[in-house]
FITINU-592742 format. One record per atom (N, C-alpha, C, O): residue number from 1; atom name; x, y, z; residue in one letter. Coordinates in Angstrom, 3 decimals, decimal comma, padded with zeros to 6 digits. Layout:
BEGIN
 num atome       xx       yy       zz residu
 NUM    CA        X        Y        Z      A
...
end
This chain:
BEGIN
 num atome       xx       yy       zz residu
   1     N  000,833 -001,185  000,000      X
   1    CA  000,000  000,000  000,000      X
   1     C  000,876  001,246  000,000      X
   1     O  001,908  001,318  000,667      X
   2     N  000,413  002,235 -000,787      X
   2    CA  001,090  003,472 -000,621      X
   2     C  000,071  004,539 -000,014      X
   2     O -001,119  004,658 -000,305      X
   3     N  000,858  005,331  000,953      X
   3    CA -000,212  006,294  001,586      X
   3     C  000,731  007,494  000,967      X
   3     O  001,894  007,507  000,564      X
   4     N -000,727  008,919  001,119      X
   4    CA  000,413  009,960  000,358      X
   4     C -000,983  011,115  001,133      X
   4     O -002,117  010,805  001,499      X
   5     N -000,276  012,469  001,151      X
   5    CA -001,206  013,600  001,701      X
   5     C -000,897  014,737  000,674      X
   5     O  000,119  015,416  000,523      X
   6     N -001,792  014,732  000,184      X
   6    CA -002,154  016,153 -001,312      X
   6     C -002,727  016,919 -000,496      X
   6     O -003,691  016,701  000,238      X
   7     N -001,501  018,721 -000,783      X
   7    CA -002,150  019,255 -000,203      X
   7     C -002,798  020,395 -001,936      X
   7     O -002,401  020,305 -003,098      X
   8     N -003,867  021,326 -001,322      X
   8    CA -004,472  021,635 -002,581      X
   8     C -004,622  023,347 -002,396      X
   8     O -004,852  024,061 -001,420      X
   9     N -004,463  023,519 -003,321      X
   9    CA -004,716  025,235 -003,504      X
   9     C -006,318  025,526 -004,116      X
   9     O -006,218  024,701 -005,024      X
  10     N -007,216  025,883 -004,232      X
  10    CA -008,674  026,161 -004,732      X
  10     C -008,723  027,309 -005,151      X
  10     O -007,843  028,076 -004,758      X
  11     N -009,474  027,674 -005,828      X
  11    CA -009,941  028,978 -006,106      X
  11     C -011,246  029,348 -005,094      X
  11     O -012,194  028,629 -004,777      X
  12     N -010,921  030,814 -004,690      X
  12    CA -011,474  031,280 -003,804      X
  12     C -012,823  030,979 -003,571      X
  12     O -013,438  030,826 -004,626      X
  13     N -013,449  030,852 -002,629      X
  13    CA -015,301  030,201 -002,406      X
  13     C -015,127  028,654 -002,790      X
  13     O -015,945  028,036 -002,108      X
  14     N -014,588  028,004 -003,390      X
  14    CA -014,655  026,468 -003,322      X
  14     C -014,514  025,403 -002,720      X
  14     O -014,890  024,261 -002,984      X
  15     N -013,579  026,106 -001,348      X
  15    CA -013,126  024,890 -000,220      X
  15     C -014,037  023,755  000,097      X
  15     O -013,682  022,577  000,138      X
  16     N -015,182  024,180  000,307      X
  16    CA -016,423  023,432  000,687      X
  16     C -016,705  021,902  000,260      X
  16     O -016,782  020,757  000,705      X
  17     N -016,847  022,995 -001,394      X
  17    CA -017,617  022,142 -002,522      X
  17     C -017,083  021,002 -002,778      X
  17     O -017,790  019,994 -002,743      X
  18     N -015,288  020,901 -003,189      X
  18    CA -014,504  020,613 -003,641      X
  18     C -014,092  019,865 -002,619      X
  18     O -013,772  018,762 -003,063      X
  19     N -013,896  019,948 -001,100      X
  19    CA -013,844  019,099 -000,400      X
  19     C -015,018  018,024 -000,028      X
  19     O -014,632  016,957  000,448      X
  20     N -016,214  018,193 -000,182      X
  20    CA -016,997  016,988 -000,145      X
  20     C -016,719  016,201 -001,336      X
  20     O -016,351  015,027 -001,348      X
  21     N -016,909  016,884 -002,237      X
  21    CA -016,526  015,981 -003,626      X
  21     C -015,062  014,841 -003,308      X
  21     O -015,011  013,615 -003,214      X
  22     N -014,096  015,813 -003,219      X
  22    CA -012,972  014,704 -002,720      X
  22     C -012,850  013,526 -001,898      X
  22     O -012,014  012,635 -002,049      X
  23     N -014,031  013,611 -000,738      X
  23    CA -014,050  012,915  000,813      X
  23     C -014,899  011,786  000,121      X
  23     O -015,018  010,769  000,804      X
  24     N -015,557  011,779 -001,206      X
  24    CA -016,233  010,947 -002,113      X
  24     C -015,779  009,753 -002,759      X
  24     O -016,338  008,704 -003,078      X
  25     N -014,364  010,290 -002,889      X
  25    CA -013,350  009,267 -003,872      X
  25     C -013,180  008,061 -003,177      X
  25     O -013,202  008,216 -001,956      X
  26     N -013,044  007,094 -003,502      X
  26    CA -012,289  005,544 -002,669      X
  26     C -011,512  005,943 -001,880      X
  26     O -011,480  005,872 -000,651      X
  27     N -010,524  006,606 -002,984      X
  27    CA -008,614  006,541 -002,283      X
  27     C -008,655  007,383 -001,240      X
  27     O -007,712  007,470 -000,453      X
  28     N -009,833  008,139 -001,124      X
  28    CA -009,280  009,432  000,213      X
  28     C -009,720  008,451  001,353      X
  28     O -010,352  007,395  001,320      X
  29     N -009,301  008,993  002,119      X
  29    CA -009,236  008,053  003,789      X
  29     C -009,480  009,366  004,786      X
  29     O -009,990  009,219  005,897      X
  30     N -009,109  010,521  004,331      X
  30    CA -009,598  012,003  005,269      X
  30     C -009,116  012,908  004,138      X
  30     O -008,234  012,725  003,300      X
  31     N -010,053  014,076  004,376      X
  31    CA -009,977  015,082  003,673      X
  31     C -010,370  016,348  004,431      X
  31     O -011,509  016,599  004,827      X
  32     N -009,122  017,232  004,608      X
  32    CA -009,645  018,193  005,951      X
  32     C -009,151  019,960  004,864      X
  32     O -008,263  020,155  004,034      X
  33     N -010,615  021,213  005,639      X
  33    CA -010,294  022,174  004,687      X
  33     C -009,276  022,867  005,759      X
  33     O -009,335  022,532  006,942      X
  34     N -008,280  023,904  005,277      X
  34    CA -007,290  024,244  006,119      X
  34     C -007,466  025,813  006,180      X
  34     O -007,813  026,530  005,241      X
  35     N -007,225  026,121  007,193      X
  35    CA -006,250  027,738  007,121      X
  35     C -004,916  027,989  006,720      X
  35     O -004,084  027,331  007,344      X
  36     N -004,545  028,641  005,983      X
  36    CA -003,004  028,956  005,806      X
  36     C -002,815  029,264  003,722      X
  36     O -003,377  029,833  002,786      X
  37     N -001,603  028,392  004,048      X
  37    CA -001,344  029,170  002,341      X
  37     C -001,617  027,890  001,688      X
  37     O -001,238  027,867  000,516      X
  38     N -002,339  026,483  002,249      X
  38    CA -002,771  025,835  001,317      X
  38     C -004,485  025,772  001,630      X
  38     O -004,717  026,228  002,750      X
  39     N -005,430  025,424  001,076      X
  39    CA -006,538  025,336  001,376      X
  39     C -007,809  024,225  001,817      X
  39     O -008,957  024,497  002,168      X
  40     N -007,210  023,001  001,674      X
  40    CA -007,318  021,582  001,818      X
  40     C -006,080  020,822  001,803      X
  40     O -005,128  021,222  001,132      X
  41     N -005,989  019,227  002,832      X
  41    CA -005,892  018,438  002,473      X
  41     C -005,829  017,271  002,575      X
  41     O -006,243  016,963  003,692      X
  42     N -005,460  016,218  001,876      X
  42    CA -006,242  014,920  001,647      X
  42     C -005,327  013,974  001,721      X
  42     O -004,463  013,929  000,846      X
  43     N -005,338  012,944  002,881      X
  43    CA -004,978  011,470  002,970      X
  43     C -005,178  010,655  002,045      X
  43     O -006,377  010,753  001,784      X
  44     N -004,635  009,769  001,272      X
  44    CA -004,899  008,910  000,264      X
  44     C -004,075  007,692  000,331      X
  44     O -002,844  007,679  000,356      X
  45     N -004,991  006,493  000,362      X
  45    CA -004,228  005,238  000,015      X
  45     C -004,454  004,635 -001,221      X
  45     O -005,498  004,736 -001,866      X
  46     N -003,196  003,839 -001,630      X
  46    CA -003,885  003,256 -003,197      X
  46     C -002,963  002,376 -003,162      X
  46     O -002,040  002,501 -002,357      X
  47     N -003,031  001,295 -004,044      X
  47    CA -002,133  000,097 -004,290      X
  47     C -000,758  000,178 -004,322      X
  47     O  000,089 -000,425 -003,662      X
  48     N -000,628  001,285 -005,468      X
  48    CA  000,963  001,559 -006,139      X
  48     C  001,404  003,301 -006,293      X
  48     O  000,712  004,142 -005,720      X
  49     N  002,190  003,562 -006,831      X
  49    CA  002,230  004,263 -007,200      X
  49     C  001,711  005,124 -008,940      X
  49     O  001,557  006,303 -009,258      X
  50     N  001,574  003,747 -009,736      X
  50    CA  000,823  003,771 -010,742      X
  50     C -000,520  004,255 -010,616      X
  50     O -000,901  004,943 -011,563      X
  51     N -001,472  004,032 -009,518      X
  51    CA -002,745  004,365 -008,902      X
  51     C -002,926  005,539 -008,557      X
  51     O -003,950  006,195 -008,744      X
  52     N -001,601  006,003 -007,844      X
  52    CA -001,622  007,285 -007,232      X
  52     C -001,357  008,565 -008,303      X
  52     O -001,793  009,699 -008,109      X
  53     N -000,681  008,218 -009,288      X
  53    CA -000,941  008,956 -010,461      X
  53     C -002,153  008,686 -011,309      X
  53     O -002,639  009,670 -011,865      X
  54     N -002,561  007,850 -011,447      X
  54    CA -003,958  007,657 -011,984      X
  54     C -005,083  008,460 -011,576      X
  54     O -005,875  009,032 -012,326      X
  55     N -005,076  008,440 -009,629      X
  55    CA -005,963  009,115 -008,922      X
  55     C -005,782  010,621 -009,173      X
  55     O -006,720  011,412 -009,271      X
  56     N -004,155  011,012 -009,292      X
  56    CA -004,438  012,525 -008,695      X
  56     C -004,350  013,071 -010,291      X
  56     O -004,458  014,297 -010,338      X
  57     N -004,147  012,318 -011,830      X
  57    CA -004,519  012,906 -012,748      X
  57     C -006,033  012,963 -013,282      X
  57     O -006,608  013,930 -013,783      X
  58     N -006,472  011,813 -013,066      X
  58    CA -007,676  011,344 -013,568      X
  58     C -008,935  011,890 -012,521      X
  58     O -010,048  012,199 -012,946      X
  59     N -008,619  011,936 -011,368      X
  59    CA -009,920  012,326 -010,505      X
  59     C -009,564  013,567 -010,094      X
  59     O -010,219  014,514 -010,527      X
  60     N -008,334  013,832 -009,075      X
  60    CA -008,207  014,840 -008,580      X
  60     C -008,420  016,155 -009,357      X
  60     O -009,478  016,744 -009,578      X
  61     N -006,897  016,538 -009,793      X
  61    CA -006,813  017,338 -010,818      X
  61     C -007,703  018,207 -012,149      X
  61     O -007,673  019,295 -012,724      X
  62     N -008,617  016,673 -012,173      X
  62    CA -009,713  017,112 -013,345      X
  62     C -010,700  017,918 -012,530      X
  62     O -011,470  018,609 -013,196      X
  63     N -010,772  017,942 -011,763      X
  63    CA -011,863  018,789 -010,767      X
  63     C -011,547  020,665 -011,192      X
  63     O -010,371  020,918 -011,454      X
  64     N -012,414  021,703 -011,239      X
  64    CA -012,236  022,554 -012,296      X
  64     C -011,976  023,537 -011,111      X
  64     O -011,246  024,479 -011,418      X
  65     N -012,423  023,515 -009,822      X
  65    CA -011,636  024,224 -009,020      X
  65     C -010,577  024,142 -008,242      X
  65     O -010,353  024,898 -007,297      X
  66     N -009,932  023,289 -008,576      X
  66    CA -008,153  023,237 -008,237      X
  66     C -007,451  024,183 -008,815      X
  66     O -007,915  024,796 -009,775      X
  67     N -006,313  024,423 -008,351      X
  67    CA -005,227  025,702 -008,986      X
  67     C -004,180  024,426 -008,759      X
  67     O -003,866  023,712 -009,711      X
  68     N -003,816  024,267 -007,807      X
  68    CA -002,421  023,651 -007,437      X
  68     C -002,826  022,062 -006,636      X
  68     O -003,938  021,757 -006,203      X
  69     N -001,610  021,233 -006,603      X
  69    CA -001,433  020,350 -005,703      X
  69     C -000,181  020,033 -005,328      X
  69     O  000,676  020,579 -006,023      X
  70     N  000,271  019,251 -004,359      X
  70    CA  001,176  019,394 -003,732      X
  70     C  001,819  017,983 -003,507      X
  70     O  002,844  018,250 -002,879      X
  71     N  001,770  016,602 -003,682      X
  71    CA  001,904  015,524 -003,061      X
  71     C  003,153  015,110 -002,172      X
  71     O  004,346  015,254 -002,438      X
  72     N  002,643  014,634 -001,201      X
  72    CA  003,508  013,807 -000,047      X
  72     C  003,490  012,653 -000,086      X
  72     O  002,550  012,114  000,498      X
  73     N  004,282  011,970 -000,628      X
  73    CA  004,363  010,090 -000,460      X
  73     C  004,804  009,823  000,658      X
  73     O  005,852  010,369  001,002      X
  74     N  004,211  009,008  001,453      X
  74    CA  004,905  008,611  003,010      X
  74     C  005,242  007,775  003,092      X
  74     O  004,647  006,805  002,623      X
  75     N  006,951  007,628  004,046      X
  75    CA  007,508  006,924  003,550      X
  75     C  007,701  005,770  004,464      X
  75     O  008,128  004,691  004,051      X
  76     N  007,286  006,065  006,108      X
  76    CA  007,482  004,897  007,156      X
  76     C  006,104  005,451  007,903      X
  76     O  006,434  006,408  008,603      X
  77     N  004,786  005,213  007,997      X
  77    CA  004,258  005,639  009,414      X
  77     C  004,572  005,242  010,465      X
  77     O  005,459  004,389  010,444      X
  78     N  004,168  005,540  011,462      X
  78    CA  004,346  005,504  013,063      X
  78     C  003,475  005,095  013,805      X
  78     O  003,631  004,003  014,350      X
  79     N  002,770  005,562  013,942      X
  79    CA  001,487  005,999  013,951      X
  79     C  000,294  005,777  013,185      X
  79     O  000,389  005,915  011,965      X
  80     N -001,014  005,399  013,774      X
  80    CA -002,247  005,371  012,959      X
  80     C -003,515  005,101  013,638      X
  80     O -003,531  004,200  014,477      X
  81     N -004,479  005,702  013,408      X
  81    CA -005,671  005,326  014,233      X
  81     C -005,965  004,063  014,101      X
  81     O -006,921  003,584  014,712      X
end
């Protein structure tokens, strides 16, 4: 399994929208909206890394209020609920 945390930039008024939509997908596992200089973001597990580009071209990305993303592949957890 690969886990990874996208963080996301939106265009202004969309945090909302764009975060339920996301919390929708399989691969997300949490999807939280933020304060600061990013505006969401999203836990994701997926098989491979082949998946994880699949997910964040094919689902994420295509979403029309994104500006930016950010990805974190993780590389040992510790920790987990």
């Amino acid at each position: 399994m690969v886990y990874g945390y996208i963080l996301v930039t939106l265009k202004s008024g969309a945090e909302r929208d764009v975060c339920e939509k996301v919390a929708n997908f399989e691969e997300v596992v949490q999807v939280d909206e933020l304060y600061g200089e990013y505006d969401a973001i999203a836990k994701v597990q997926v098989k491979d890394l082949a998946d994880l580009d699949k997910f964040l071209t094919d689902k994420l990305r295509s979403l029309s209020d994104i500006f930016l993303t950010t990805t974190m592949i993780v590389a040992k957890e510790y920790k987990s609920e």
